[in-house]
Wavefront OBJ file of the C-alpha trace (Angstrom):
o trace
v 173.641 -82.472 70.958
v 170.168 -83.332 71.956
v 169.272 -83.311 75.759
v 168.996 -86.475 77.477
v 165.233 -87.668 78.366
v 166.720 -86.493 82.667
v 167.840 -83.110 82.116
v 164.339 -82.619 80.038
v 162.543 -84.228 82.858
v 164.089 -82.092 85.686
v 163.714 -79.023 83.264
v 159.727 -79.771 83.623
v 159.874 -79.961 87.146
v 161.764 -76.849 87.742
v 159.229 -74.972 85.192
v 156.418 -76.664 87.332
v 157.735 -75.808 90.723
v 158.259 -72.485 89.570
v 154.521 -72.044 88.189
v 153.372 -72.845 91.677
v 155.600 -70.536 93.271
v 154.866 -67.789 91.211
v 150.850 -68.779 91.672
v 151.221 -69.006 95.139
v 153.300 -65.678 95.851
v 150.467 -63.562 93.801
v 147.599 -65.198 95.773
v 149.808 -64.041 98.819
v 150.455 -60.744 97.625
v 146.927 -60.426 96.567
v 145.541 -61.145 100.012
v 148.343 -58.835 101.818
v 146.401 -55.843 99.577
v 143.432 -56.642 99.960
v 143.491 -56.365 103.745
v 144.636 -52.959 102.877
v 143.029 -49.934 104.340
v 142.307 -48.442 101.164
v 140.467 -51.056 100.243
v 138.170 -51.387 103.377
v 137.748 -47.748 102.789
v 136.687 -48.180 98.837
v 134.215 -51.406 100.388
v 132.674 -48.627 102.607
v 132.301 -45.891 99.892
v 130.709 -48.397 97.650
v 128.297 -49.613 100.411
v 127.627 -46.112 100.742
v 126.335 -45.345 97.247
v 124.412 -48.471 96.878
v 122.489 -47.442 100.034
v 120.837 -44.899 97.878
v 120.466 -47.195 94.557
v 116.863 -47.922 95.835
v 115.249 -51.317 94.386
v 118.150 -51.510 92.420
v 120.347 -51.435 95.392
v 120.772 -55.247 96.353
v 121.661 -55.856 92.466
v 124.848 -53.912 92.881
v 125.293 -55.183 96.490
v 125.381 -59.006 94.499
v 127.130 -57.977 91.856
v 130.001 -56.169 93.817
v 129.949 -59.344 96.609
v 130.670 -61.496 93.514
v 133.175 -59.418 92.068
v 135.047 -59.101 95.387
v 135.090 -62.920 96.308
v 136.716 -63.379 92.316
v 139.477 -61.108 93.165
v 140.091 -62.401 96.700
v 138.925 -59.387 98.567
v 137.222 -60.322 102.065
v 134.038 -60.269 102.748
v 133.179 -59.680 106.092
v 133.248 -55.909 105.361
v 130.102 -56.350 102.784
v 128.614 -59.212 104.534
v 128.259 -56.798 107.558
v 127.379 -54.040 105.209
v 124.586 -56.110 103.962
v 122.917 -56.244 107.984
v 122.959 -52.202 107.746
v 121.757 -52.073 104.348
v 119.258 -54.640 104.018
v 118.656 -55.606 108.173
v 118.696 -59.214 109.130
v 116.290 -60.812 107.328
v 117.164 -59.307 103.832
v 120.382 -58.863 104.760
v 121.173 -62.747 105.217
v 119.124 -63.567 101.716
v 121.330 -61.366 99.650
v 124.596 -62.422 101.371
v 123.748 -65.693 101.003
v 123.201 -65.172 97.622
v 125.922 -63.273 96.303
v 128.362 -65.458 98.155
v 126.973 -68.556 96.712
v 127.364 -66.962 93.083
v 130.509 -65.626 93.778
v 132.010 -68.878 94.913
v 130.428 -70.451 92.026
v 132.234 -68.341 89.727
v 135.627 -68.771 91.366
v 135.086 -72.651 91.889
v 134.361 -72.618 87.900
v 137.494 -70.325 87.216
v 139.328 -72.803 89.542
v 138.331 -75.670 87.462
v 138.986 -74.618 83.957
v 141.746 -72.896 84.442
v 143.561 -75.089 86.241
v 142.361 -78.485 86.465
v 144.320 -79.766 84.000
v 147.399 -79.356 85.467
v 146.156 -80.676 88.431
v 145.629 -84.268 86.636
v 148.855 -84.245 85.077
v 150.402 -84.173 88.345
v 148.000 -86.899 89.888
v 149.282 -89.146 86.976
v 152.642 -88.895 88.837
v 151.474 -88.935 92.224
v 148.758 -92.021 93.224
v 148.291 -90.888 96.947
v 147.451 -87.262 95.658
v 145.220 -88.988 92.957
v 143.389 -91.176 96.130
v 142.585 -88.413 98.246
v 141.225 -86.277 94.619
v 139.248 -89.624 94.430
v 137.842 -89.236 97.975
v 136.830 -85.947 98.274
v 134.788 -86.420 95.293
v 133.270 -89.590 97.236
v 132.564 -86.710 99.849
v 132.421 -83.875 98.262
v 129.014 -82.584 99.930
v 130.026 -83.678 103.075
v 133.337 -81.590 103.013
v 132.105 -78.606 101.257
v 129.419 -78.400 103.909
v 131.608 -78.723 106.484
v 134.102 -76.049 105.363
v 131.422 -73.774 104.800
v 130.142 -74.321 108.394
v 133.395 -72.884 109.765
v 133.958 -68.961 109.139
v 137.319 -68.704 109.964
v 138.700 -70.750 107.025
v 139.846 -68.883 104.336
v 136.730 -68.890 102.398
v 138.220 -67.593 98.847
v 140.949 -69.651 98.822
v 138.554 -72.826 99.601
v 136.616 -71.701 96.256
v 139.755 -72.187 93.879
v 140.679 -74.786 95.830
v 137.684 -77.111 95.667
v 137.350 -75.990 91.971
v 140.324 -78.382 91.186
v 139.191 -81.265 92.982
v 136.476 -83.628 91.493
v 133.870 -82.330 93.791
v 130.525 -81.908 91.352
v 129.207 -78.968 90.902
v 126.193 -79.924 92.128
v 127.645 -81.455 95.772
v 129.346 -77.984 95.664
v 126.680 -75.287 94.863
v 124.497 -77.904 98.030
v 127.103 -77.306 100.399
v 126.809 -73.765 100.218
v 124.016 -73.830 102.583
v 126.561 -74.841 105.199
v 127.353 -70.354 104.888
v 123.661 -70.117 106.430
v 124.568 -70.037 110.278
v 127.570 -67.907 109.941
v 125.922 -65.093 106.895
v 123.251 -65.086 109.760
v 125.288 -64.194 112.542
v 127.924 -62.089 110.507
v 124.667 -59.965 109.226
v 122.572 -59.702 112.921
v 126.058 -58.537 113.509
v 126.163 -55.829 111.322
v 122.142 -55.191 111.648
v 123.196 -53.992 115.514
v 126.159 -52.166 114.271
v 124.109 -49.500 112.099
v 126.563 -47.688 110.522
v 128.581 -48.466 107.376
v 131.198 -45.595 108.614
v 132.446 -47.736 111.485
v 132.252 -51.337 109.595
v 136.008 -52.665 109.268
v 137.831 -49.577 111.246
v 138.224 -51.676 114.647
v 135.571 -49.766 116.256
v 132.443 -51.658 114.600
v 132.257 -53.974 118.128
v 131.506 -51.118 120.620
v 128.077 -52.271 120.948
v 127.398 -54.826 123.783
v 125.517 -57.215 122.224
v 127.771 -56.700 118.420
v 130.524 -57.292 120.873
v 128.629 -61.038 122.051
v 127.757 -61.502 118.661
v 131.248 -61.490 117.170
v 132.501 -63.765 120.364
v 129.794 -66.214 119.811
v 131.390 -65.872 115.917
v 134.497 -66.670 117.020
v 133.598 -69.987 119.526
v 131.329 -71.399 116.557
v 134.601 -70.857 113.820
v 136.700 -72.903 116.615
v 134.522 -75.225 117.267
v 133.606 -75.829 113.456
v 137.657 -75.642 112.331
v 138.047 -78.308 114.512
v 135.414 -80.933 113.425
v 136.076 -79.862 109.938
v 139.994 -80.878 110.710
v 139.208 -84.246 112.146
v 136.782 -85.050 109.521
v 138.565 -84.475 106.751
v 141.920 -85.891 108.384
v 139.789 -89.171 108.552
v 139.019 -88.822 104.807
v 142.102 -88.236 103.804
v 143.652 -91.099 105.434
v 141.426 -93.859 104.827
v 141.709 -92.686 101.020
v 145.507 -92.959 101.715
v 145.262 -96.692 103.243
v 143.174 -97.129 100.673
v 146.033 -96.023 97.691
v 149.088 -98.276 99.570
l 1 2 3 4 5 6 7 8 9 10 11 12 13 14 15 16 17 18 19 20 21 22 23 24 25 26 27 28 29 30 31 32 33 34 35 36 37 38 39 40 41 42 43 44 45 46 47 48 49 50 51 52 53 54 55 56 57 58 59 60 61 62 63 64 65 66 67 68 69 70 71 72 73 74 75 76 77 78 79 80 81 82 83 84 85 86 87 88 89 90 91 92 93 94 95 96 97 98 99 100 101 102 103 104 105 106 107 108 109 110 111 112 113 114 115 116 117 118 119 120 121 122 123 124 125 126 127 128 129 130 131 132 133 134 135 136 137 138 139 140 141 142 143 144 145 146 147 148 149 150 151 152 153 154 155 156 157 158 159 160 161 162 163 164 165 166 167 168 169 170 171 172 173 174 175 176 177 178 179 180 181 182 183 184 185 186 187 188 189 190 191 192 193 194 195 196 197 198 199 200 201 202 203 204 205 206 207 208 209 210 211 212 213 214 215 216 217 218 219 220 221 222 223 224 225 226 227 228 229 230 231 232 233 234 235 236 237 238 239 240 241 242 243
């Protein structure tokens, strides 16, 4: 007996829901390891060995920076690695750099991996489908914002915004909101001096590392909380907008 049109429906939304679940419990159980120990330790080995790559040395330091913001893996470990490596001037260039890359890559993964099942929900869901429609109104605007604030979850926001309609363009330009925090993140590690301590608790023994990360910390809180009202406004005139 074939199934009626319901039960096939509410088999597709079951399959759906579980997708996400299944999506969402890896990202979680990626992030839970990669907060690891072991893996801060393998960060600091690697930083290690690049220290002695010579000219070829802020290659790898790109090319692992990319690599780690693909597969989730913080990077405040490298980005302060990159102010003992390469000091502050350097330091910030290549940060900024690999980061922009790296969330390039994951924004594109984001996109065309997923995207599609992202419209085939909006085609159910209109207010979802408005507020799609508004952050690619604003999509400079909001990825410059978010990347303003360092204490939003920066490789989550690159999947994330990859399956919006933000352009790639408005996306790759709103980078340059990363420039005040890779600065301060890299002075940071420029004062710490010593890839040993970097991501063992101890890094912030230094006086003025010590004012450095608190100055870090009052600039995330003041940014998450412009970045929350701004977008809040977005969203809801895009929702006013849908009714």
């Amino acid at each position: 007996m074939p199934q009626e049109p319901s039960q096939n429906c509410t088999g597709e939304i079951f399959k759906r829901r579980l997708l996400f679940l299944s999506i969402a419990l890896s990202i979680a159980l990626l992030i839970v390891a990669t907060k690891s120990s072991y893996v801060q330790e393998l960060l600091r080995t690697v930083l290690i060995r690049i220290e002695y790559l010579g000219v070829w040395g802020p290659v790898a330091f790109i090319v692992t920076y990319n690599l780690a913001t693909v597969l989730f893996i913080p990077g405040s470990v490298l980005t302060l690695g990159g102010g003992v490596l390469f000091g502050l001037w350097w330091g910030s260039v290549y940060v900024f750099v690999a980061a922009t890359l790296g969330a390039t890559f994951a924004f594109l993964i984001g996109r065309y991996l997923s995207r599609d099942r992202v419209l085939k929900y909006m085609e159910a869901h209109p207010k979802f489908k408005a507020l799609d429609h508004a952050v690619s109104q604003e999509g400079l605007k909001i990825v410059f914002l978010t990347r303003l604030c360092p204490l939003l979850p920066f490789n989550l926001l690159n999947y994330a915004l990859g399956i919006t309609q933000v352009s790639l363009k408005d996306y790759v330009l709103g980078s340059f909101g990363m420039i005040p925090g890779t600065i301060l993140y890299v002075y940071s590690g420029s004062l710490i001096g010593d890839i040993a301590v970097i991501g063992t608790g101890t890094e912030y023994t230094n006086p003025q590392a010590s004012a450095v990360k608190w100055s870090i910390n009052i600039i995330g809180l003041i940014a998450t909380v412009v970045v929350t009202i701004s977008i809040t406004r977005i969203a809801s005139k895009a929702l006013d907008e849908s009714v």
